[in-house]
C-alpha positions as CSV (number, residue, x, y, z in Angstrom):
1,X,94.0,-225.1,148.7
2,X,90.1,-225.4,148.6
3,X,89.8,-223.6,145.5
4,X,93.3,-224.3,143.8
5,X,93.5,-225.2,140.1
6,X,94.0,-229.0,139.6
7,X,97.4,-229.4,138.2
8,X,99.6,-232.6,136.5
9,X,103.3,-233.7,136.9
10,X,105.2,-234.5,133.7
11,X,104.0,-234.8,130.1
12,X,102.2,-231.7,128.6
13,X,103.9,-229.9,126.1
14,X,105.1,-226.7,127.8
15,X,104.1,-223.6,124.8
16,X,107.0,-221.3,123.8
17,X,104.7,-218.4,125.3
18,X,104.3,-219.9,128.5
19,X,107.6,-220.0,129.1
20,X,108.6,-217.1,128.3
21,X,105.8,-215.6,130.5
22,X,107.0,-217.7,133.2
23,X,110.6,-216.2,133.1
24,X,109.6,-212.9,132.5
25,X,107.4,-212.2,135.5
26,X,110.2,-214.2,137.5
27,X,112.6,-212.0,136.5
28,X,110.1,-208.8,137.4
29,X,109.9,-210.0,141.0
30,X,113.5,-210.8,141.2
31,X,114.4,-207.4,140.0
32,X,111.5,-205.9,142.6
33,X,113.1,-207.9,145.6
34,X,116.3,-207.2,144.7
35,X,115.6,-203.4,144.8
36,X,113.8,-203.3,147.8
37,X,116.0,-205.5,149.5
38,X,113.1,-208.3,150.2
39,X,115.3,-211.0,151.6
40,X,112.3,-213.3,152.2
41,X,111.0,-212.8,148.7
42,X,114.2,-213.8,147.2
43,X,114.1,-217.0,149.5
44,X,110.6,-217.9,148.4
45,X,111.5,-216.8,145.0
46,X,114.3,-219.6,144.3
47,X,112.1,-222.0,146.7
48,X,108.8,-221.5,144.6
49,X,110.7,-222.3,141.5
50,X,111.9,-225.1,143.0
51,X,109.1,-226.7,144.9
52,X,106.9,-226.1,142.0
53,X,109.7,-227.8,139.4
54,X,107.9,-230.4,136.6
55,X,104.3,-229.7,137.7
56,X,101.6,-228.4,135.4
57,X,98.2,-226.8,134.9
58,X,95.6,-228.4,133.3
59,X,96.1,-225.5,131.0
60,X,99.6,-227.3,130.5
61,X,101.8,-224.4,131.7
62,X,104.3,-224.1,134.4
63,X,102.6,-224.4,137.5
64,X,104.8,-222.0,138.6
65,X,103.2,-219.2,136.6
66,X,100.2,-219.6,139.5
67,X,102.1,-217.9,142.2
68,X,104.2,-215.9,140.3
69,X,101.2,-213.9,138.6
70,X,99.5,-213.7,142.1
71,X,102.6,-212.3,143.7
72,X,102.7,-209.9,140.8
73,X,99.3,-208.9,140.9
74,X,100.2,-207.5,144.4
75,X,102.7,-205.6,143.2
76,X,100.8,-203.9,140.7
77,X,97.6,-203.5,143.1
78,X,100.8,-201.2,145.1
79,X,100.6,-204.3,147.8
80,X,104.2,-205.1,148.1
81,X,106.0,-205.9,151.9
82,X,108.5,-208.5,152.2
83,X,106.4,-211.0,154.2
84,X,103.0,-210.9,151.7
85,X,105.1,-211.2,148.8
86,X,106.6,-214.1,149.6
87,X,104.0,-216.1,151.6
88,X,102.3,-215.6,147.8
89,X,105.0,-216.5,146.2
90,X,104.9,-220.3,148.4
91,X,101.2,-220.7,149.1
92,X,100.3,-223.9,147.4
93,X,103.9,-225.6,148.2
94,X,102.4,-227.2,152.1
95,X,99.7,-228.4,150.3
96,X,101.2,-229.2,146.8
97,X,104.8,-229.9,147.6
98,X,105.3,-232.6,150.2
99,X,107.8,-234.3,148.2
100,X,110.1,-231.5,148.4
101,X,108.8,-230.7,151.9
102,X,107.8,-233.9,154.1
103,X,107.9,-232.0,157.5
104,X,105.0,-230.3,156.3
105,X,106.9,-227.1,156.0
106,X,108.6,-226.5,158.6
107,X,111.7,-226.8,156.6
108,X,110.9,-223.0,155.3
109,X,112.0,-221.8,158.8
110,X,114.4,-224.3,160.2
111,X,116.4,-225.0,156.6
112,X,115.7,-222.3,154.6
113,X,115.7,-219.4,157.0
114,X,112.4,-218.1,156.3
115,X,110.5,-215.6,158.9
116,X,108.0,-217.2,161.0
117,X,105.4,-215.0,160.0
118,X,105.9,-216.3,156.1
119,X,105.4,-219.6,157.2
120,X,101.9,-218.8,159.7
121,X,100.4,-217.1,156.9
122,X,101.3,-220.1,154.0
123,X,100.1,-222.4,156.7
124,X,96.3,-220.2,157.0
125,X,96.4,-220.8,153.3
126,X,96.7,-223.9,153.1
127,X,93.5,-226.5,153.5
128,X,93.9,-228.8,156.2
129,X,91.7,-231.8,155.6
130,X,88.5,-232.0,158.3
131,X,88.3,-228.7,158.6
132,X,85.0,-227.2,156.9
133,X,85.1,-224.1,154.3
134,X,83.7,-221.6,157.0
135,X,86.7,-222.5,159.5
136,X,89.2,-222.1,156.5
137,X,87.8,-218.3,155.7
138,X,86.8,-217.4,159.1
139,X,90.6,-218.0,160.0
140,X,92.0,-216.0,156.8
141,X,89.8,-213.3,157.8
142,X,91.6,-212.9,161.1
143,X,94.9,-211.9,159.0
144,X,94.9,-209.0,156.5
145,X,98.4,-210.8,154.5
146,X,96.8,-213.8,154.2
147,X,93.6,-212.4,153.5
148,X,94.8,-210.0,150.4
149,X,96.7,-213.4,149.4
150,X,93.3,-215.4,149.2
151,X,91.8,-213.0,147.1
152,X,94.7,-212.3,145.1
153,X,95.0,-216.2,144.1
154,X,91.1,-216.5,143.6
155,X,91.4,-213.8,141.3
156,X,93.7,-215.4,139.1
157,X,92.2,-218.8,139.5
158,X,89.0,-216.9,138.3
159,X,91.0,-215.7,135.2
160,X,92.6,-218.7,134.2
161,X,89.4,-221.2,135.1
162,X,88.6,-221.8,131.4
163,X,91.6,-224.1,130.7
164,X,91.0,-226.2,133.2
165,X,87.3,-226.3,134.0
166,X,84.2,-228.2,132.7
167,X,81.3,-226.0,132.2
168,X,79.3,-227.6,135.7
169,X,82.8,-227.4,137.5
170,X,83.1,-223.3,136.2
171,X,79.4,-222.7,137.0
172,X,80.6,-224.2,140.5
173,X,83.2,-221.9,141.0
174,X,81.5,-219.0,140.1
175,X,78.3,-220.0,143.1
176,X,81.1,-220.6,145.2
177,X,82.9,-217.4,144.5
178,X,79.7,-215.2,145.0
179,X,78.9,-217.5,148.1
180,X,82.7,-217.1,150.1
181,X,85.0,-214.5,148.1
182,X,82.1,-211.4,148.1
183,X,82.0,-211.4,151.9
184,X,85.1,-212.3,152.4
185,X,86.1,-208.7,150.1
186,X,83.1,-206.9,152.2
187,X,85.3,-208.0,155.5
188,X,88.6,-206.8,153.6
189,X,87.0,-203.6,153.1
190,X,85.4,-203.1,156.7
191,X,88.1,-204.0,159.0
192,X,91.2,-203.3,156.8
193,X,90.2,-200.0,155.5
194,X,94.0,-199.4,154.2
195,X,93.4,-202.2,151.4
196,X,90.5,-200.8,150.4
197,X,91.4,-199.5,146.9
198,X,93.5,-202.9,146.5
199,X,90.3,-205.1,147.3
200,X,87.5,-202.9,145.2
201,X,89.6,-203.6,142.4
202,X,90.3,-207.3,142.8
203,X,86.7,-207.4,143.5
204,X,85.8,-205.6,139.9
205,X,87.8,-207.8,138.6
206,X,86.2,-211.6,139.7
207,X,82.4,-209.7,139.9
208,X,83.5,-209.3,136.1
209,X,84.4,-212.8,135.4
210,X,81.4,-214.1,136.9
211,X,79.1,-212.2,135.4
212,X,80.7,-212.8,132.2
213,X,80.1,-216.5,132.6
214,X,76.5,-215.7,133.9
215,X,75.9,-213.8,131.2
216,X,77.5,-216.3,128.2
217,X,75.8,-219.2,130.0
218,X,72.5,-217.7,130.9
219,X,71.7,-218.3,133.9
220,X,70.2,-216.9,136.8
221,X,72.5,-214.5,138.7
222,X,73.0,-215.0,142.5
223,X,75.2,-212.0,142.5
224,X,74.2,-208.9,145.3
225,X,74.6,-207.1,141.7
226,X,71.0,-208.0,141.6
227,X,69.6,-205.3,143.8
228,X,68.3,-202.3,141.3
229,X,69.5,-200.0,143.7
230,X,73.0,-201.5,144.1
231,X,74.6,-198.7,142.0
232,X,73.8,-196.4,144.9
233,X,76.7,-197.6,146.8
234,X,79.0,-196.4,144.4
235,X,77.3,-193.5,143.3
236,X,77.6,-192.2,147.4
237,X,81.1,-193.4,147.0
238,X,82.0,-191.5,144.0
239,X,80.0,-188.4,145.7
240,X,82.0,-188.4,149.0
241,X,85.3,-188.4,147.1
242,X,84.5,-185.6,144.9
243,X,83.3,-183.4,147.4
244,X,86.3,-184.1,149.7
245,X,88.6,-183.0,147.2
246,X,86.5,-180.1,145.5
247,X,86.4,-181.8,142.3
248,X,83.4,-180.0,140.7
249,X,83.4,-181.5,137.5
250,X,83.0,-184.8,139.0
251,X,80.1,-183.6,141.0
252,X,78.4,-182.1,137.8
253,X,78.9,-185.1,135.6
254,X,77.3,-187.3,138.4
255,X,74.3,-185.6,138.6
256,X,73.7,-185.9,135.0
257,X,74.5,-189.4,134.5
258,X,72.3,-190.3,136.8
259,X,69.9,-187.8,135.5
260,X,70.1,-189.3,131.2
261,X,70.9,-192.7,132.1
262,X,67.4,-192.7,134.3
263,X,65.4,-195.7,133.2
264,X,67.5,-197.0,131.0
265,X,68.9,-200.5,131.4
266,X,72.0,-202.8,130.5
267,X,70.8,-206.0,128.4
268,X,71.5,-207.6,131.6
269,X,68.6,-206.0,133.1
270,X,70.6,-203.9,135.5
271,X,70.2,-200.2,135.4
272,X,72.5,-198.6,133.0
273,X,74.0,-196.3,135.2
274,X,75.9,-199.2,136.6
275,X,78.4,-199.2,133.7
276,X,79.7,-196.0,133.9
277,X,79.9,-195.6,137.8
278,X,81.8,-198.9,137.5
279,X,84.2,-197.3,135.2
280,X,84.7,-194.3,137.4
281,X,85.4,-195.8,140.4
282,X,87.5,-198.5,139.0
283,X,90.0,-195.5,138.0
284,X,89.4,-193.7,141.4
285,X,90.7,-197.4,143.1
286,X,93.8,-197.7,140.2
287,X,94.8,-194.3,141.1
288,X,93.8,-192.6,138.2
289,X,91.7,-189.9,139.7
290,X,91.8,-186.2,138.6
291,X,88.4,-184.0,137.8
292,X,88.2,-184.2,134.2
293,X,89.1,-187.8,133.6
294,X,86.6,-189.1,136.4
295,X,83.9,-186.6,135.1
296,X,84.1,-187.4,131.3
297,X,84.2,-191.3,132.9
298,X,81.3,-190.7,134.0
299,X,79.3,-189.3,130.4
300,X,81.6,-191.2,128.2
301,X,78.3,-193.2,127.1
302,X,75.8,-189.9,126.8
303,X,76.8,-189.4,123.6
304,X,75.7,-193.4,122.2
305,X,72.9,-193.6,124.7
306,X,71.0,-190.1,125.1
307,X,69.6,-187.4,122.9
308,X,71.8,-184.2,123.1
309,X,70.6,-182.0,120.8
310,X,73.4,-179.0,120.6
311,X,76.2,-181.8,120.1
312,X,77.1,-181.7,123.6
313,X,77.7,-178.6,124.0
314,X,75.2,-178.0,126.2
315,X,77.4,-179.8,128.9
316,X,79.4,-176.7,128.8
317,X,76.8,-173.8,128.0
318,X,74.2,-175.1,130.5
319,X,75.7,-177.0,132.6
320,X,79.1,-175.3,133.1
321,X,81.4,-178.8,132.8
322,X,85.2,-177.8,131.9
323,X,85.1,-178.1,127.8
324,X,88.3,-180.8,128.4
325,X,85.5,-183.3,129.6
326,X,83.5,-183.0,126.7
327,X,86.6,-183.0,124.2
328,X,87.8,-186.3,126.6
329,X,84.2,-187.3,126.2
330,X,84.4,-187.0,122.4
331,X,87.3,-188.8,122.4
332,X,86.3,-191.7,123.8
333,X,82.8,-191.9,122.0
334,X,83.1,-193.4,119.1
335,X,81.5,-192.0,116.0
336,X,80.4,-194.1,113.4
337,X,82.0,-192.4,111.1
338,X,85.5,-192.8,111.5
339,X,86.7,-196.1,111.5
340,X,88.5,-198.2,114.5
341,X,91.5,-197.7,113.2
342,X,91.0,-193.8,113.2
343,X,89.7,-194.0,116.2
344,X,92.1,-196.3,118.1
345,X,95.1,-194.3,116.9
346,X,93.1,-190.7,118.4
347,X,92.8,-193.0,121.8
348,X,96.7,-193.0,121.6
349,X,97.1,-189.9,121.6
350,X,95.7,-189.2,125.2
351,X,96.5,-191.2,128.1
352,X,93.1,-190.7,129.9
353,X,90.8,-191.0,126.4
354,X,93.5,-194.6,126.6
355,X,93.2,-195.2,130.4
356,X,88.9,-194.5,129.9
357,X,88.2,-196.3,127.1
358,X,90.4,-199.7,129.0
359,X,88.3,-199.3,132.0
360,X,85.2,-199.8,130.3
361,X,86.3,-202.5,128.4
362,X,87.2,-204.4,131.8
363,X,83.7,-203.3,132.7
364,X,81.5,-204.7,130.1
365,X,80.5,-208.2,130.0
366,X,77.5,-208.2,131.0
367,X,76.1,-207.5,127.3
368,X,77.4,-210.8,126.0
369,X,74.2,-213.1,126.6
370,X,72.4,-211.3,123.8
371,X,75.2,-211.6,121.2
372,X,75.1,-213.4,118.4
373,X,78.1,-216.0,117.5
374,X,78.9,-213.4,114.7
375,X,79.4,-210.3,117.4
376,X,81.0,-211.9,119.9
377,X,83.8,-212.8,117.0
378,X,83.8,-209.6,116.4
379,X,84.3,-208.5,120.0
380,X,87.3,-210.9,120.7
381,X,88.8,-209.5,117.1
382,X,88.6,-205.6,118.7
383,X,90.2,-207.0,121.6
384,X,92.8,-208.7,119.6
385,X,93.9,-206.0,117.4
386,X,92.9,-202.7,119.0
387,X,92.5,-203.4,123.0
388,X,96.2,-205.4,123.3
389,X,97.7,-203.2,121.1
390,X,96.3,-200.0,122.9
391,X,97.3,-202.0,126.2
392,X,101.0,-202.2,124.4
393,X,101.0,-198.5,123.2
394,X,99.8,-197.2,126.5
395,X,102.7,-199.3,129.2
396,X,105.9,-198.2,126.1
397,X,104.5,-193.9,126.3
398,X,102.9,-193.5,129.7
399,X,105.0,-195.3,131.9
400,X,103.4,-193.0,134.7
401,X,100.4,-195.7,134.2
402,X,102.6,-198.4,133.9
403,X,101.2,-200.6,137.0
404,X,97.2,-199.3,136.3
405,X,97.4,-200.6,132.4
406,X,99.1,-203.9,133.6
407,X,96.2,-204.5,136.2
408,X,93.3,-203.8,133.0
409,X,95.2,-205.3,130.8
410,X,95.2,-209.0,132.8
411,X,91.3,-208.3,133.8
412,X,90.3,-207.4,130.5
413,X,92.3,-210.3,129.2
414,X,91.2,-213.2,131.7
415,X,87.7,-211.7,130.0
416,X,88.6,-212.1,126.6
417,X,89.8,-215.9,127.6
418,X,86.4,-217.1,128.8
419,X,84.2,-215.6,125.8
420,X,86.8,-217.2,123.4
421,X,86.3,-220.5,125.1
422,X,82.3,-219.9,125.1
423,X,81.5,-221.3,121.7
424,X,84.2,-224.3,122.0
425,X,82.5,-227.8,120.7
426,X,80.2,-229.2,123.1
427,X,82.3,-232.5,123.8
428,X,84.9,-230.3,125.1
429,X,82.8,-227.7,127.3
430,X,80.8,-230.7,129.0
């Protein structure tokens, strides 16, 4: 594939953890298959681990771990038919595996017994050489499986890009990402209107990635984030849904957001307001979308960035907000006088305060061009020991969020992966 990680057959050390990770989300989709009685993910499941057998990231893990996490990632975005799990599950091995398949694939159908739909949408997938990048996506974009598929494995190319990438080749990616993935999620969204929370996420997720590396490497952004008025389209978004389901809070907490965050702006330059209508919506896509959590996403930052005079309470005395947003509010707003611990162990004790405060983390990167060596150290450490462990806490005692954690938890982690590698010696990152 076009845009698949460069891998190696034999001699890097495979890592305890790696393994383990490998076995553990095989076992997941196993288990998933098994249950729903997914005959042709348990076929692509035994043939993925075969085809894929002694070949290696860069990275130096499994290879295997590539389709795996992409098939699981579907899962978890609630994407999860027989035929789009395990065209996933076996879209590098035309392309990667012609040892283990020399009739080009065909084998899938006539040996292994796969549907023929499996084996048309690994075949879109897969880069035939002479044919140019526009004919490649223009034909993906004619099939929603495939399509989700492409942006599912970009996604986690995007996450993993660090271990395997020099610094031109990752700026590279990231152009070509804005340039091919960005439309290819606008077409998702347009003509497939039944992935549309699936794709805003996935789409969160890489814009995130790529302006983290914007941001860490300074340069000049070709995103559409650009546009100062960008935010709008989210802002209508978040509007529409309120209304349609009456949830007044929401509609309230909009207004005012929009109304204290006026004028002010994100390090990146972007207006400010951007942050917190990402948050919100990212939780409207994951599912996690009742009145007070989505209105107390939307002021979780009044508190650090504007001048309330009564404490906040005037959320509630003039502007008649439920007091559970402003205690939410509270909750997530740190105060400088307690310390992370403190406040990390109060986060606990309420699943949306929990699922908030991991939303905005996926949602900040932005900020990082201005740090200093010293703060973002100090970022990766809160990440480390409070954001994992929080991501931890939150899957063992609200399983009800199970799948929504697991999907921050890997965006905020592929993050996390890309600052640590920002300040790595110059011979390597060259």
């Amino acid at each position: 594939m076009a845009d698949k990680m460069a891998k190696k057959t034999m001699t890097t050390p495979i890592h305890a953890s790696s393994f383990n990770n490998w076995e553990e989300t095989y076992n997941f989709i196993k288990g998933y298959a098994i249950g729903k009685k997914m005959n042709n993910t348990l076929i692509a499941l035994a043939l993925a681990k075969n085809c894929h057998k002694g070949t290696f990231r860069k990275g130096g893990e499994p290879y295997i771990i590539h389709p795996l996490e992409v098939a699981s990632y579907l899962i978890n975005l609630g994407i999860s038919d027989d035929v789009t799990i395990a065209a996933a599950l076996l879209h590098d091995v035309v392309e990667d595996c012609e040892d283990k398949l020399p009739r080009k694939g065909e084998e899938l159908i006539e040996k292994y017994k796969l549907s023929t739909e499996v084996f048309d949408i690994v075949l879109l997938l897969t880069k035939q050489k002479g044919v140019s990048e526009q004919m490649y996506y223009d034909k993906i974009k004619q099939n929603r499986k495939a399509l989700i598929i492409k942006l599912a494995d970009r996604t986690n190319n995007c996450s993993t890009m660090v271990d395997a990438f020099t610094k031109d080749k990752l700026i590279s990616y990231v152009e070509e990402t804005i340039d091919l993935i960005y439309p290819l999620c606008t077409h998702a969204k347009e003509y497939y209107p039944e992935l549309s929370n699936a794709v805003t996420i996935i789409k969160y997720h890489i814009v995130s990635i790529c302006e983290t590396i914007e941001s860490l490497f300074n340069i000049h952004k070709k995103s559409d984030e650009v546009n100062k008025y960008k935010y709008k389209k989210t802002l209508l978004f978040i509007r529409g849904f309120a209304t349609a389901r009456n949830m007044n809070n929401t509609l309230i907490a909009l207004a005012l957001a929009e109304r204290f965050h006026e004028g002010q702006l994100r390090k990146s330059g972007d207006p400010f307001i951007i942050h917190p209508l990402r948050v919100c919506s990212y939780l409207i896509s994951l599912g996690i979308d009742n009145d007070i959590t989505c209105a107390a996403a939307l002021l979780h930052e009044i508190f650090k960035k504007c001048n309330l005079v009564n404490g906040g309470n005037e959320l509630i005395d003039t502007y008649h907000l439920n007091p559970q947003v402003l205690e939410l509010i509270k909750l997530v707003s740190k105060d400088e006088a307690i310390s992370k611990d403190v406040y990390y162990e109060n986060l606990k004790k309420n699943p949306q305060a929990l699922l908030i405060k991991l939303s905005n983390r996926a949602n900040t990167c932005t900020i990082l061009t201005s740090y200093t060596p010293k703060e973002i150290e100090e970022y990766l450490d809160e990440g480390h020991n409070y954001i994992e462990p929080l991501c931890t806490y939150g899957k063992l005692y609200y399983p009800e969020y199970l799948s929504q954690i697991i999907n921050m938890k890997y965006h905020i982690s592929a993050m996390c992966q890309i600052v640590e590698c920002y300040n790595a010696p110059e011979e390597e990152s060259k």
